[in-house]
N, C-alpha and C positions, 0 to 999 in steps of 0.2 A: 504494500500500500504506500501512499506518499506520505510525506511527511503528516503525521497529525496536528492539527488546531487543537492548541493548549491555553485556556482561558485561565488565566493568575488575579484573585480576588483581590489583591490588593499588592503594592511593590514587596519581594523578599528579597534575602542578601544574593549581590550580585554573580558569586561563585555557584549558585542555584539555580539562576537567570542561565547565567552562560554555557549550564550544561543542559539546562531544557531547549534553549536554542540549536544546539547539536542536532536535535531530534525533534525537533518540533515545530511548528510555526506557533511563535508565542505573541500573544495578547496579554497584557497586563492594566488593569485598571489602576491609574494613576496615584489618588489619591491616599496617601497611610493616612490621615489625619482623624478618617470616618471609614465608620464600615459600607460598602458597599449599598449601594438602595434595591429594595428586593427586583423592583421593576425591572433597573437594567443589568442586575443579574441576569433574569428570565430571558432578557434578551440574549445578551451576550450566552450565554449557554445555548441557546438555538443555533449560533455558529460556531460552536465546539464540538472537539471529541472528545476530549478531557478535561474536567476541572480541577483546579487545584485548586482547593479553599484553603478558610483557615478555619478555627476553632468558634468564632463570633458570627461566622456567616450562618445562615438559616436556609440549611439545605433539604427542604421542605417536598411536599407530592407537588406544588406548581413548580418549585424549578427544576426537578426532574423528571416530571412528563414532559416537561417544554420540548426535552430531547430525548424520547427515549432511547435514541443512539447512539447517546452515548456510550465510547467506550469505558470510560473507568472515573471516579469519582475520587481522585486521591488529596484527605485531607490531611492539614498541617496540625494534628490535634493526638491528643494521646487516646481517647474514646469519641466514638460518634454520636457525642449526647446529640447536636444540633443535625446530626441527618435523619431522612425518612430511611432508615436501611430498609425495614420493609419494602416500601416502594420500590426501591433501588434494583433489591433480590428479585421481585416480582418481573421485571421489566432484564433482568441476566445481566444489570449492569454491578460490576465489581466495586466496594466501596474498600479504603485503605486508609489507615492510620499511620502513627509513629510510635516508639516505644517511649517506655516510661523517662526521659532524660531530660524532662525540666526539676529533677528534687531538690539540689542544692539551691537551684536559682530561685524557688520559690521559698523553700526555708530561708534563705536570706531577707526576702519579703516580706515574710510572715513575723519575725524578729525583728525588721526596720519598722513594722508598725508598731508593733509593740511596743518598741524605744520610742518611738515618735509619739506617740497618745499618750501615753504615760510621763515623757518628759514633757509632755507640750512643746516639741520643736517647731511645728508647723505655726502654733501660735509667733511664737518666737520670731520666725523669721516674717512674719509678716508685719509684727512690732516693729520689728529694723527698719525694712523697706518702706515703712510710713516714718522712720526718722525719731523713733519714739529709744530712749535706752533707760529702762529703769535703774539700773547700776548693778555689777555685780552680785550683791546680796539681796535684792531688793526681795520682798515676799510677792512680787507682781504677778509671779508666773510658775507656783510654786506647783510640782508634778508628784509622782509617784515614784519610787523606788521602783527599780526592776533586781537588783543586786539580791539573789538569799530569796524571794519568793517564790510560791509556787504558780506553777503554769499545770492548764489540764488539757490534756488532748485529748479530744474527742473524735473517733474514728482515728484514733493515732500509731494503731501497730503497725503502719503499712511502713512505706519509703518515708514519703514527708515527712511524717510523724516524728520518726527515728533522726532524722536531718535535724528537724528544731529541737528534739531533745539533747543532741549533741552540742547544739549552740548554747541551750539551757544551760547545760554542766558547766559552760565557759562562765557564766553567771551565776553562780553557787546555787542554782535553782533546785527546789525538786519539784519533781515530772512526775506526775498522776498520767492514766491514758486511759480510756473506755472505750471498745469496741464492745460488738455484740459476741463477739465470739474469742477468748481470752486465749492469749499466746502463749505459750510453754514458758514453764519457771526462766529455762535456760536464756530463751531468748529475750524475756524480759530481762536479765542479768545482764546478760551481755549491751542490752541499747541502755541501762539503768532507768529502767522505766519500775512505775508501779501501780499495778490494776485496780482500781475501784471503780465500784459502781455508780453508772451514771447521776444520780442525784446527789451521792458523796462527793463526788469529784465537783459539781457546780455547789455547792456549799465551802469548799477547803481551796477553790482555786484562787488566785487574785488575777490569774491572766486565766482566760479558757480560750483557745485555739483550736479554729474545724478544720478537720480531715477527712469527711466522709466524702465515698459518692455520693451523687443525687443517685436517687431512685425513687421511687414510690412509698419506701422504707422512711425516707429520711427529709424527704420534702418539709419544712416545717419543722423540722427536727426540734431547733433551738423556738419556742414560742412564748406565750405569755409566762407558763408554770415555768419552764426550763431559766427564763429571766430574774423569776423572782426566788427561787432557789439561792442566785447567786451574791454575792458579798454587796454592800454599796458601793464600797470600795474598788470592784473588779472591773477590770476592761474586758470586752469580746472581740476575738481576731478573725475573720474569716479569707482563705486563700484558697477557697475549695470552690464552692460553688453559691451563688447567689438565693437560690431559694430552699436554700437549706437554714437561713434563719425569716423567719416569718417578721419580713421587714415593717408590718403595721405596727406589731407586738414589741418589736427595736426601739422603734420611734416614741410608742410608749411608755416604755422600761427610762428611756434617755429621758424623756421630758419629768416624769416622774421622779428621778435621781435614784432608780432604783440600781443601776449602778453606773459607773464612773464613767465608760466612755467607750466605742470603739474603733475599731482600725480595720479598713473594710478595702479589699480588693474586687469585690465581686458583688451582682447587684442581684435582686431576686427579679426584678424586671428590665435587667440589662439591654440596650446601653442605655435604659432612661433611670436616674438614679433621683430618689425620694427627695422633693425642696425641700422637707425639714429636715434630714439630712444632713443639705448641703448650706443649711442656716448653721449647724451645730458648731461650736468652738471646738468642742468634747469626742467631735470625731473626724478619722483624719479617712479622707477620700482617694483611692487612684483607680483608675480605668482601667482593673484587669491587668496586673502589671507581672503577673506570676514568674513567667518562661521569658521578659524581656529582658534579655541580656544578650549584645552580639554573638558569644558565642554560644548560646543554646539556640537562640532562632538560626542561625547560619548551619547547626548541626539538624536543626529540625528539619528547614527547609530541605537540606541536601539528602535527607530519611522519605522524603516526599519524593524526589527525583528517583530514589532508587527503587520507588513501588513503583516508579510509571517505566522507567526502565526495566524494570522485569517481565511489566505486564506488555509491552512493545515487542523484549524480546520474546514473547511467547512462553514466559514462564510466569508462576504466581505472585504477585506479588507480595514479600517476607510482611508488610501487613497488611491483609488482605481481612477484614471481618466477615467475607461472606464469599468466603472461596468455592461454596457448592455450585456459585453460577457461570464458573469458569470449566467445571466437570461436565456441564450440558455440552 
């Protein structure tokens, strides 16, 4: 066949670029600043063979019937929460992820908020930039310890989990974790973690940090009871996914002062994120910043190139979430 039409959802690193050009006639929508608009998605997918998303794109049943000749559906994402796979499989089109290698960069993440809302830096710098300097000791801006407290992960046995507990120990912290399904003595030892149960752990944390998937399990996870469990004192970290805490039930907890404050990566109605929210002093905002680091998107991006490269050369692609339909 000729070369394929490779539609690229938004610019990735140029070493990614340069090897999809090898093979491809590529299309790239311009703009990183915003996500894609579904519209011309839809369009631009009608003159494709391949897309290559990302993880924020909403790879929905309209924008894959648009084409369903598509050849191959390869996302920039560790799970295909935001595709119809169904659809996809339905229609023999191959859908592909990447492997788990954003953990470091999101435990970094997860820890900069937590330093961040708790010391109040965000306030801080915004003091500055209006010209304002209380003085060194001033009580103007006075934050939280993070040094010797305890942090709780929730859904915390996996990778991530294991990453900010390692950062924790650098902070004389102890690390509580709760999953639903409890890790062996040994491996608890080994990452120095310590199991309690979910309502112990939101009563005994000062920082609680999410780890879980979304799924139907967990939607909601963190809500009104799960807030008011927790200290006044205590911050909420989320780096996982946005509607895993029940943002109406946040907003209330914050206005209430039922606790202190949080540091939030991810939105339960992403990209549109809550005005009292972003009215708050007390909570510090970024756009999904998980896996932005040059060298993990430049590692992701080029984990993408090598599903479509496989799938090209006639072999499966290494992530491939629905390889049955490459057996038809």
């Amino acid at each position: 066949m000729s070369k394929p039409r490779i539609f690229v959802t938004q610019p990735v690193c140029d070493s990614a670029i340069k090897r999809l050009k090898g093979i491809g006639r590529v299309t790239v929508f311009p703009d990183d600043s915003r996500i894609i608009p579904h519209r011309t998605l839809i369009t631009a997918v009608k003159k494709a063979d391949i897309l290559f998303c990302l993880l924020h794109d909403k790879i929905d049943k309209a924008v894959i019937t648009a084409n369903p000749n598509l050849l191959h559906i390869a996302a920039q994402s560790i799970t295909p929460s935001n595709i119809d796979v169904t659809t996809a499989t339905t229609l023999e089109i191959p859908v592909s992820c990447v492997p788990p290698i954003t953990t470091e960069a999101t435990a970094d993440l997860t820890f900069g908020l937590m330093l961040a809302v708790a010391r109040r830096m965000v306030e801080g710098d915004k003091l500055v930039r209006a010209g304002k300097f209380p003085g060194g000791q001033s009580r103007h801006l006075l934050g939280a310890s993070v040094w010797g407290k305890t942090v709780g992960l929730i859904g915390g046995g996996g990778l991530i989990g294991k990453a900010v507990a390692r950062r924790a120990h650098g902070f004389g912290m102890r690390v509580l974790y709760w999953t639903p399904r409890r890790k062996p003595e040994a491996e608890e030892r080994e990452a120095g973690i310590t199991y309690a149960p979910l309502d112990d752990l939101l009563r005994e944390s000062d920082f609680v940090s999410l780890h879980s998937p979304l799924n139907a399990q967990t939607r909601h996870q963190i809500s009104t009871r799960e807030l008011g469990l927790m200290r006044k004192t205590a911050f909420i970290v989320n780096t996982a996914r946005g509607p895993i805490i029940d943002e109406k039930a946040l907003v209330r907890a914050l206005k209430a002062k039922k606790i202190a404050g949080a540091g939030l990566d991810v939105f339960e109605f992403e990209p549109k994120v809550s005005d009292d929210l972003k009215k708050m002093k007390n909570v510090v905002l970024n756009p999904h910043l998980g896996s932005a680091t040059v060298e993990v998107r430049e590692a992701m991006a080029n984990k993408v190139v090598d599903n479509i490269e496989a799938l090209i050369a006639g072999r499966t692609p290494p992530g491939c979430v629905n390889p049955e339909v490459l057996k038809k």
